[in-house]
C-alpha positions, 0 to 999 in steps of 0.5 A, spaced: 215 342 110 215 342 117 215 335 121 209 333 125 214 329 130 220 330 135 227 328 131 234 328 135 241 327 132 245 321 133 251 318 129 251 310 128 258 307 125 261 314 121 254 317 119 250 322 123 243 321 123 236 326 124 232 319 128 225 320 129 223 319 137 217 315 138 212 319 141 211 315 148 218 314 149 222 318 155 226 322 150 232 323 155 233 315 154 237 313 149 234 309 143 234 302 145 238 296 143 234 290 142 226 288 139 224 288 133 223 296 133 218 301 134 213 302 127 208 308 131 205 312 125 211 317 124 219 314 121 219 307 122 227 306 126 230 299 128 235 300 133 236 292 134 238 292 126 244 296 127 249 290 126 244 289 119 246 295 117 253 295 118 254 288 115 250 291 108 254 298 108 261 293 109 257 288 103 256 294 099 264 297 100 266 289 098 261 289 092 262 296 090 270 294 090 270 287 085 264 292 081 267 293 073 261 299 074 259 304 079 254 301 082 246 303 082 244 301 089 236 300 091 233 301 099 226 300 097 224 300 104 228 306 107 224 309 112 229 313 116 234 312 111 239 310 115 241 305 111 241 308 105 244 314 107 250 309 112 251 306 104 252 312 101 256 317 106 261 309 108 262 305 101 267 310 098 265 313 091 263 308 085 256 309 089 250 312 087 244 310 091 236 310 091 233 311 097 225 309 096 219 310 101 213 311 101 211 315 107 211 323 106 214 324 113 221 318 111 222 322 105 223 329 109 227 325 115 231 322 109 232 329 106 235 332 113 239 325 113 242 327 107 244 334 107 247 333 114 253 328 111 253 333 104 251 327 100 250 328 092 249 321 090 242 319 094 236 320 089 230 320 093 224 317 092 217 317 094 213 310 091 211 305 092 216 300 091 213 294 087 211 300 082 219 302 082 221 295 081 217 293 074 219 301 071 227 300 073 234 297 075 239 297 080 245 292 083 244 291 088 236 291 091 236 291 099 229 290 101 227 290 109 221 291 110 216 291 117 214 282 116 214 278 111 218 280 104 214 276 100 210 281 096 216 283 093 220 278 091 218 277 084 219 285 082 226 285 085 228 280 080 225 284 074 229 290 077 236 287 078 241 287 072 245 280 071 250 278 076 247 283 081 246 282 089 239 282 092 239 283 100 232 280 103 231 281 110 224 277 113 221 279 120 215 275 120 219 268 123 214 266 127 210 264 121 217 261 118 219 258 125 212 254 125 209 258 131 204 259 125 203 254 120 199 256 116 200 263 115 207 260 112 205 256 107 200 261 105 206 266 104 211 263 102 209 256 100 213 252 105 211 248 111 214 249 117 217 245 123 217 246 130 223 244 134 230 246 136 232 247 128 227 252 127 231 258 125 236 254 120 228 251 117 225 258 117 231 261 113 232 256 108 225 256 107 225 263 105 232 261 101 227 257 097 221 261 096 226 266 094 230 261 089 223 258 086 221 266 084 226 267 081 226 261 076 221 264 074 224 269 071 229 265 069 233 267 074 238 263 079 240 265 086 247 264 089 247 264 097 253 269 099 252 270 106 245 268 110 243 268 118 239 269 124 240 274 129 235 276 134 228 277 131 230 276 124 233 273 119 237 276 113 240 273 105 245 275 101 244 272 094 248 273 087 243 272 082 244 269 075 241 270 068 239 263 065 234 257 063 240 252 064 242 256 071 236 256 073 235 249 073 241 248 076 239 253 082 232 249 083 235 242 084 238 245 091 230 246 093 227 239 096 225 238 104 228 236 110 225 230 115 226 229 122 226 222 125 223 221 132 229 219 136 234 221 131 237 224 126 235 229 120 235 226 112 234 231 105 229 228 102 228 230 094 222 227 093 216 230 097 212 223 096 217 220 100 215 223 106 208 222 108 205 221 114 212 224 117 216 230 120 218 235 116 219 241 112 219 245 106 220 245 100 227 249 102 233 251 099 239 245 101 245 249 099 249 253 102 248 258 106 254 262 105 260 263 100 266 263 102 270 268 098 264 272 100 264 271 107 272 272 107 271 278 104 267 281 109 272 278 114 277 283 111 274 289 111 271 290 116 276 290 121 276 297 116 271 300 118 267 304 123 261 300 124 259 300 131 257 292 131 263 291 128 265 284 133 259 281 133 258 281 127 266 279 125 263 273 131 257 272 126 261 271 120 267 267 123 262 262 125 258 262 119 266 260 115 266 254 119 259 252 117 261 252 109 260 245 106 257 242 112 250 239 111 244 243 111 242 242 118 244 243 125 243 240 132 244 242 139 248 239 145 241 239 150 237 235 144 243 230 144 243 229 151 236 228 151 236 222 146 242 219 149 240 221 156 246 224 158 248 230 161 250 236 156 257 235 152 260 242 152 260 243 145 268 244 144 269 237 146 264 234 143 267 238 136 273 236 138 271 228 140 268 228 133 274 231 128 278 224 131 274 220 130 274 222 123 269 227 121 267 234 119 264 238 125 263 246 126 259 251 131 253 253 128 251 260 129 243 259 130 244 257 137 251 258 142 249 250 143 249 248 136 253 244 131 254 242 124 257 234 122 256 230 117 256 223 122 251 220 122 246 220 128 248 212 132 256 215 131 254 221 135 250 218 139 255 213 141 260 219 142 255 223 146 254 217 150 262 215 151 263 222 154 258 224 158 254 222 164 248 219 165 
């Protein structure tokens, strides 16, 4: 069938593609690097999501490694293919991918994506993904819609098989980050806060909607690698089959209250928190595993991928915040409150590490970090090295 809509070929770690080109766009421009993407009737392509897909194909090669069974790996949402089509041409045999769309005209792109890599282990389908999810199993699931996941994160837990891997990005963060409240709790049941930690607040709300839906299916999540980059957010979970597992699960769900002039506290009973600054309910556990983590820092120096750098930048960082509190501050907010000028971070790192306690850079932020001294301790070292 012919395409109603100009395409061009490009490549994007070790795969060539066919990408549709957006029909107001200078098509002698190269696609764009940064935004949250183009969605204007024909194929739906993100080229701000490139290190995304780099960190799944390099998740799925990882997985794929440690896996007793070839794996079946879902892209429920595939629109162009580009993930689906990267995972199946970069991740080596043991592979059998399910690229789903909805729309006519992804389903022809994803087709010319993989005949134009030889591919014999893409299956393509075309229907609607909660309907695919209730009627089969997968692996791995990986769900990157236009917004907000929530839709379909029940049926991902109908659909995964035990011990798999579910990989859930969530673009809506203004609702997340409290700019929208009210559309926050109405998606994902959680009240938001708006302040300097909001990107830390928003992906572990999402952990936590994604945890409690979970549990109803008698399932628990296990956090492998969660983060925030430019428009979005992105979690890796494990997720475990059981009553008792999914009880564990739920006790890392509870709230974080924000005190004026001071620090954050993790409350586990709401009633505590009337009156205040807070938000949740959210997940309170980790956000990374280690061997995980450590994994992804082993292969991908492996591989072609084009953000390779920035994404090892990202997974180093995101080592150093395992075992930290579930919170972060920044320089400029500590400064405020202390009313000093801003300590540069490593310093501060530094100064915090002698006077005996845990402290990491955090990735939501260049100038934020994680400790587990209390607020007056850091307070006084920001006072005794910075200047008024």
């Amino acid at each position: 069938m012919k395409k109603n809509f100009d395409t061009r070929e490009t490549r994007e770690g070790a795969t060539r593609l066919t990408l549709p080109v957006p029909s107001f766009c200078d098509h002698s421009k190269e696609f764009g690097e940064r935004g949250p993407g183009i969605k204007d009737g024909t194929v739906f392509y993100n080229p701000a999501m490139t290190m995304s897909r780099d960190i799944s194909i390099a998740a799925c090669r990882l997985l794929a490694e440690t896996s007793k069974r070839p794996m079946r790996i879902l892209d429920g949402l595939a629109a162009s293919g580009a993930r689906a089509v990267r995972i199946a041409n970069e991740c080596g045999c043991g592979i059998d991918v399910v690229a789903n769309d909805i729309s006519e005209n992804a389903v022809r792109i994803i087709e010319e994506n993989v005949r134009l890599n030889s591919l014999e282990n893409v299956t393509i389908t075309r229907r609607d993904l909660n309907a695919l999810l209730v009627s089969d199993h997968f692996d791995y699931i990986d769900v990157d819609p236009f917004g907000s996941p929530a839709l379909f994160v029940d049926n991902c837990f109908r659909a995964i098989n035990r011990d798999g891997v579910l990989a859930i990005t969530a673009t809506d963060t203004a609702p997340l980050c409290g700019t929208y409240a009210k559309v926050c709790l109405r998606r994902y049941g959680a009240r938001p806060m708006r302040n300097v930690g909001m990107h830390e607040h928003g992906i572990r709300i999402l952990l936590g909607f994604i945890a409690r839906e979970g549990a109803k299916h008698d399932r628990a999540i296990e956090p492998l690698f969660s983060y925030c980059s430019d428009h979005y957010f992105r979690t890796y979970v494990r997720v475990r089959k059981g009553r008792t597992a999914a009880a564990n699960g739920l006790a890392n769900i509870g709230y974080l209250e924000k005190r004026e002039g001071a620090g954050y506290e993790a409350i586990k009973h709401p009633h505590e928190l009337q009156g205040r600054e807070y938000a949740g309910p959210l997940w309170l556990g980790e956000l990374h595993e280690k061997e995980f983590v450590e994994g992804l820092l082993r292969i991908i120096p492996q591989m072609t991928l084009d953000k390779r750098e920035k994404a090892i930048k990202l997974l180093e960082i995101a080592r150093g915040e395992i075992g930290m509190p579930p919170f972060h501050y920044t320089t400029d907010e500590i400064s405020s409150v202390a009313k000093t000028q801003p300590m540069p971070t490593g310093l501060l790192l530094e100064r915090l590490r002698e006077a005996g306690f845990a402290a990491a850079r955090s990735h939501f932020s260049p100038k934020a970090f994680k400790t587990d001294a209390d607020f007056d301790s850091l307070l006084r070292i920001f006072k005794k090295e910075g200047r008024v």
